[in-house]
Each structure stands twice: as C-alpha cells, then as structure tokens.
C-alpha positions, 0 to 999 in steps of 0.5 A, a space after each residue: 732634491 735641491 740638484 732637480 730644483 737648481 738644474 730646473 731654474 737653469 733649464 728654464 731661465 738660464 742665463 737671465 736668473 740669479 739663484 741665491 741658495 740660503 741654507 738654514 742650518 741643514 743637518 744633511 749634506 745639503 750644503 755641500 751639494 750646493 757648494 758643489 752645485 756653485 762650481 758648476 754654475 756661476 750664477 749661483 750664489 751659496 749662503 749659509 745662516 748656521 742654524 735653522 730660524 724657519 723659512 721666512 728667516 731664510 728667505 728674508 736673508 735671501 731678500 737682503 742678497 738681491 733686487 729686482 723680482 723674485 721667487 721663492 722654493 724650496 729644496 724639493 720644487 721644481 721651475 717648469 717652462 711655462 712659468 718662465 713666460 708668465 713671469 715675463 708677460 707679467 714683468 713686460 706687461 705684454 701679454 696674457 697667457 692661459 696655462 693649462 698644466 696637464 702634468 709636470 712634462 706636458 703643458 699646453 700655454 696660449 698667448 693673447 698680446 694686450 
C-alpha cells in the first residue's frame, strides 16, 4: 500500500528524503491517504495530475518538483536499509558495498572503504 511505501522511505531516510507523492488520476482513494499521509509528515509533498497519462508523465511531473538525486516507486514498493548505504557510497564515493538481500527483513551488507 502507498501507507507501507511512505512510512519505508521514512524509516530508512528520515529526516535527510523529500518525498514527492504524484497522483495520477487514481480512481481509489489514494489520494487522500496521501493527503492524509502529508499532515503527518512534513517532508512530504502531494501532487495530483487529474487524469492518469502513465507513469513517465507522473514521474516527469515529479521531476520538475525537485533536485538532486532521485528514486522512483511505485505505490506497492518498499525502501529497505541497506539501500540507504548504497545511495550514500555512491553520492559520497566512498565505499563499495556488497548486499546480500536474503529476504525483505534480513540482509547481510559489507563495507570496502575505496
């Protein structure tokens, strides 16, 4: 759910991420959990396009709204930790770092200074 997604961003990269939510014309009630959602977080940002134009509409919406690097998911993904360091090796060049993703509440991550 889009609930599981947010709170899995925040979780792992609270309070540095700015989430930008882009609804596209969602025919459930989406966009007010995410309205919902955006009381509660103030890092998090709610757009809504009105009409559903595909993802890469969405995403290219989502695109004009920030800077900097970015990640892309959708409603049903989820952010696990160890993403987090590899996103940070990578922006900082500082390290290499093998994962080892045994399953969505275990993983096993070491870290090689370059």
């Amino acid at each position: 759910t889009v609930e599981v997604t947010i709170l899995s961003v925040q979780n792992v990269f609270w309070p540095e991420a700015t989430i930008l939510c882009v609804d596209d014309g969602s025919s459930d009630d989406t966009l007010q959990k995410l309205e919902e959602l955006r009381v509660k977080f103030d890092n998090l940002s709610v757009y809504s396009v009105g009409f559903n134009a595909g993802p890469g509409h969405a995403r290219n919406v989502g695109l004009s709204k920030l800077e900097g690097w970015v990640s892309f998911l959708d409603a049903d993904d989820v952010i696990l930790p160890a993403y987090y360091l590899f996103f940070k090796s990578i922006y900082n060049n500082l390290c290499i770092i093998i994962i080892q993703i045994q399953n969505f509440s275990k993983f096993i991550y070491k870290v090689f200074p370059i």
